[in-house]
C-alpha positions in Angstrom: -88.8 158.0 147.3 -87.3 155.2 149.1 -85.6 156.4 152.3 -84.1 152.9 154.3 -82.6 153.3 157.8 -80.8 149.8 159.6 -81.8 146.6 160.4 -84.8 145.5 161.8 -86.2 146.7 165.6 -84.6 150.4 164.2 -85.1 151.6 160.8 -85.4 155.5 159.1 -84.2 155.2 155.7 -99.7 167.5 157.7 -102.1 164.9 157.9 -104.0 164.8 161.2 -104.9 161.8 163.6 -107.4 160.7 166.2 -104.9 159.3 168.3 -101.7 157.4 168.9 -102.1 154.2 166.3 -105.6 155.5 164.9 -106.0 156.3 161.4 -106.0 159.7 160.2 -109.2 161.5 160.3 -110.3 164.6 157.3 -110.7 162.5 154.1 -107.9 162.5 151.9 -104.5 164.1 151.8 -104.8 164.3 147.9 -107.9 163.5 145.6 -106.0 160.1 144.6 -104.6 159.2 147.7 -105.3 159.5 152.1 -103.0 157.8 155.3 -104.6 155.3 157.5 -103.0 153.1 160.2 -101.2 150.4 159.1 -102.9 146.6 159.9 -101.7 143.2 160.1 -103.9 143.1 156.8 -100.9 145.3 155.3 -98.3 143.1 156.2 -98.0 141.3 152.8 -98.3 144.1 150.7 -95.5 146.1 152.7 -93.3 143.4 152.7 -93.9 143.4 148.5 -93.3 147.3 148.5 -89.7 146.7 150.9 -88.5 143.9 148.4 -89.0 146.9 145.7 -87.5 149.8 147.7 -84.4 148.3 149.4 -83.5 145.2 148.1 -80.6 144.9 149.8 -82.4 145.3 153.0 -86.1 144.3 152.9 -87.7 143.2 156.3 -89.9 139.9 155.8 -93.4 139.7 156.4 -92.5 138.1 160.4 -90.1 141.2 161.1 -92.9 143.8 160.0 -96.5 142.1 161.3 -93.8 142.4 164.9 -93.1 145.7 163.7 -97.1 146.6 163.7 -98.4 144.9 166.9 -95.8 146.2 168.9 -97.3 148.7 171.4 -95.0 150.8 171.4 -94.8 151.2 167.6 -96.9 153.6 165.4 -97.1 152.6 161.5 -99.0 154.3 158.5 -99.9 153.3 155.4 -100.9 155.5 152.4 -102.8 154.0 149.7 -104.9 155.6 146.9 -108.6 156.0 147.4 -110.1 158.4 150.0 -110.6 155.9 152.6 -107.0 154.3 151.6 -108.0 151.1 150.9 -106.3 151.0 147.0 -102.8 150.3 146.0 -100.3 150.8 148.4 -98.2 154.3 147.8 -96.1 154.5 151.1 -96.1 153.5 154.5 -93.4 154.6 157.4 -93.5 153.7 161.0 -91.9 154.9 164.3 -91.0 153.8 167.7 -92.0 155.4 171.2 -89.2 155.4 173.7 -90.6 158.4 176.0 -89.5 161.5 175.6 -87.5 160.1 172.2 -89.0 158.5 169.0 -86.8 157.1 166.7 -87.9 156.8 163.1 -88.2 153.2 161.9 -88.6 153.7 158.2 -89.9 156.0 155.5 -91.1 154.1 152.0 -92.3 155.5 149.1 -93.5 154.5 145.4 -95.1 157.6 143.9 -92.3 160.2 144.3 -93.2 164.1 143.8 -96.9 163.5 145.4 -96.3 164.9 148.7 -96.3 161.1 150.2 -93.0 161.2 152.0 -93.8 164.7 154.1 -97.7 163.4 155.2 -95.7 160.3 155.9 -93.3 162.1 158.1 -95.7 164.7 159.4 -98.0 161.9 160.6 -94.7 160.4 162.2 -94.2 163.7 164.2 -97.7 163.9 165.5 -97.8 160.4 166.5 -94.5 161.2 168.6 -95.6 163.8 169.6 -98.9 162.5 171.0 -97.0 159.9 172.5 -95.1 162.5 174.8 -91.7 162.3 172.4 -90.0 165.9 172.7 -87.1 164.9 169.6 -87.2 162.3 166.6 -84.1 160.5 165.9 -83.2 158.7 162.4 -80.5 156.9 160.3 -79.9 157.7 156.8 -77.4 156.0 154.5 -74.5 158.6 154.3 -74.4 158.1 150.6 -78.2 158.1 150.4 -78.3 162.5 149.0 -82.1 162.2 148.2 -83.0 161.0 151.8 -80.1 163.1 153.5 -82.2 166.6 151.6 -85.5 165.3 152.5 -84.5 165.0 155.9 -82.6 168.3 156.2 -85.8 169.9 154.0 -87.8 169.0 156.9 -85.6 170.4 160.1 -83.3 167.4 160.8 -80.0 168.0 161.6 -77.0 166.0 161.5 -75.6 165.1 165.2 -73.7 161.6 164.9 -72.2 159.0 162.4 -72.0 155.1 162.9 -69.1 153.7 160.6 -69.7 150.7 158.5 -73.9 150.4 160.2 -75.2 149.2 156.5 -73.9 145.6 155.2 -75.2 146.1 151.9 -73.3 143.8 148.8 -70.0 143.8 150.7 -70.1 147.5 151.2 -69.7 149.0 154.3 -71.5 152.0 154.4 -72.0 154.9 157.3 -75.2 155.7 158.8 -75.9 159.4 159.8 -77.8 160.1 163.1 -80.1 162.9 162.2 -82.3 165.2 164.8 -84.8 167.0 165.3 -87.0 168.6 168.1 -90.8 168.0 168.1 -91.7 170.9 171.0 -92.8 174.2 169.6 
């Protein structure tokens, strides 16, 4: 599943976690594949896996190793292996903003594993832990498979920007999706 968001700095297109930017702890999410934090050490391989997912919109390896040390950004990786150190299946990241997190990005390569939803869940609880009460995203209006996921997982639709993707000449609408993190 590749979901893409906007341009760099702001990006969307039940694992658990020792703490804001610490890898998941409890072994694996699957028997072939677990979530860690993502590393500086995963900056070439996720710049490999955007040039595969979006094309039209990949960040470089400069835009995501800012993306990663930034202190107020929380990124995962899921890779196969126990311990995640394998082949990279997915990664997503967010950013903290206080009571908001907004949802960077959401990439996957292994679709119908149950990547996308740790990826996301691991989002929440990192936004959560970071004192965010609601998650905000953009989705590509004509982008139905992200749009379901999204909806599937208790976003709702609450704002449009016109023509936010540049993509091969097109000028394509973003959606602002929702959703609250409090119980």
């Amino acid at each position: 599943m590749a979901i893409r968001p906007q341009q760099p700095g702001r990006r969307a297109d039940d694992p658990d976690s020792s703490g804001p930017g610490e890898a998941p702890t409890g072994g694996p999410i699957s028997g072939e594949w677990s979530l860690r934090s993502a590393t500086l050490a995963d900056v070439e391989e996720i710049a490999v896996a955007e040039l595969d997912l979006f094309p039209d919109e990949a960040w470089n390896v400069f835009q995501l190793a800012e993306e990663i040390a930034h202190p107020d950004r929380r990124y995962v990786v899921a890779a196969q292996g126990a311990d995640a150190t394998g082949e990279l299946l997915g990664y997503a990241g967010i950013m903290l903003t206080g009571d908001l997190a907004d949802l960077h990005t959401i990439g996957t390569r292994r679709e119908g594993a149950g990547i996308g939803r740790a990826l996301l869940a691991w989002c929440e609880e990192q936004a959560r832990r970071g004192g965010a009460e609601r998650m905000l995203l953009e989705v590509r209006e004509d982008n139905d498979r992200a749009r379901a996921f999204y909806a599937r997982a208790g976003y709702q639709e609450i704002d449009r920007r016109r023509g936010y993707y540049r993509i091969r000449g097109r000028r394509i609408d973003a959606l602002v999706m929702q959703r609250s993190l409090t119980a």
